[in-house]
VMD Tcl script that draws the C-alpha trace (Angstrom):
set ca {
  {4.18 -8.22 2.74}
  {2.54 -10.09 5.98}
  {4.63 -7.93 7.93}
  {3.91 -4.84 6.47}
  {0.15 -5.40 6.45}
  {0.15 -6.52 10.07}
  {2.09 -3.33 11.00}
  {-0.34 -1.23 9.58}
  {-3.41 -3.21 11.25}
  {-2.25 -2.50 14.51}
  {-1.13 0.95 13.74}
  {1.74 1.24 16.36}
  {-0.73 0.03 18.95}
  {1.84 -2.15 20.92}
  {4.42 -2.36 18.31}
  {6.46 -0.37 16.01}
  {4.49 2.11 13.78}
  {4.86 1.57 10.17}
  {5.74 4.77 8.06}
  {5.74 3.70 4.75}
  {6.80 0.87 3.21}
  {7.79 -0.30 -0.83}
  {6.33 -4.06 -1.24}
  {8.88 -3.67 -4.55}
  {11.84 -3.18 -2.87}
  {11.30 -4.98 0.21}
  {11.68 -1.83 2.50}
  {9.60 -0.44 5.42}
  {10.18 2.99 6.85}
  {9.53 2.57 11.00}
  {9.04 4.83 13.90}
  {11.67 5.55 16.10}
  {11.71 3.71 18.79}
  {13.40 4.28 22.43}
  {15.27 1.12 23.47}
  {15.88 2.67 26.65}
  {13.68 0.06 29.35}
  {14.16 -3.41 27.46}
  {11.81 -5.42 29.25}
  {14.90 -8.40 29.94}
  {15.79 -5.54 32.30}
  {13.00 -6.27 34.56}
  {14.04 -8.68 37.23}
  {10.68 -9.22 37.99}
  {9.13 -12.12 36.03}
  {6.03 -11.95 37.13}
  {5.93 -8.20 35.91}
  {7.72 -9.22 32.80}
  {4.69 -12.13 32.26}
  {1.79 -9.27 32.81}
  {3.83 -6.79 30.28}
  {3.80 -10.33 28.00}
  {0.24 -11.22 28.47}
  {-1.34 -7.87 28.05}
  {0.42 -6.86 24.91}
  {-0.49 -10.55 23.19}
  {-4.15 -9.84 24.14}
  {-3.99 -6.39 22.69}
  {-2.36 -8.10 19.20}
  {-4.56 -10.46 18.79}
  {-7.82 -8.29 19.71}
  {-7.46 -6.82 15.86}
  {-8.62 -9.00 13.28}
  {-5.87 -9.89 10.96}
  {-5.62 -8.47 7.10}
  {-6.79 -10.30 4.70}
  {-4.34 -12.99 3.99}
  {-2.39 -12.85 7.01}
  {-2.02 -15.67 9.24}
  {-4.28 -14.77 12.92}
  {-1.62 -13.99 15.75}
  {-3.43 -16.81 17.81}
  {-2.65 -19.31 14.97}
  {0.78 -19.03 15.33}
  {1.52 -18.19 18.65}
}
mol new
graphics top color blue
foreach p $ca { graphics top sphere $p radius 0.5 }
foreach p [lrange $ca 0 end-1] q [lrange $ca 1 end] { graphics top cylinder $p $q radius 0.2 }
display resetview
């Protein structure tokens, strides 16, 4: 899937890591991830706007697979 492929062009490099995943089925097996400092904790928005920014300019510095939509194309 898009979503698959994307995950495994960033490589857990601001997002989830992908595991493994079964196109077949559907399923993706996913990193663990600690949901302990959401970011709509931050009462700061002006931190919460840097954490934003610099994350969407780390996605879209990686070129997207082939036949997945670009990150800036839909964003």
């Amino acid at each position: 899937s898009g979503v698959a492929a994307g995950l495994r062009a960033w490589d857990g490099d601001g997002v989830v890591r992908l595991l493994d995943s079964d196109p077949v089925a559907g399923a993706q097996l996913l990193e663990r991830l600690d949901a302990g400092r959401p970011l709509s904790a931050e009462p700061d928005g002006t931190v919460v706007l840097g954490v934003l920014a610099g994350l969407m300019a780390r996605l879209s510095a990686v070129p997207a697979p082939q036949g997945v939509r670009r990150l800036a194309d839909i964003a």
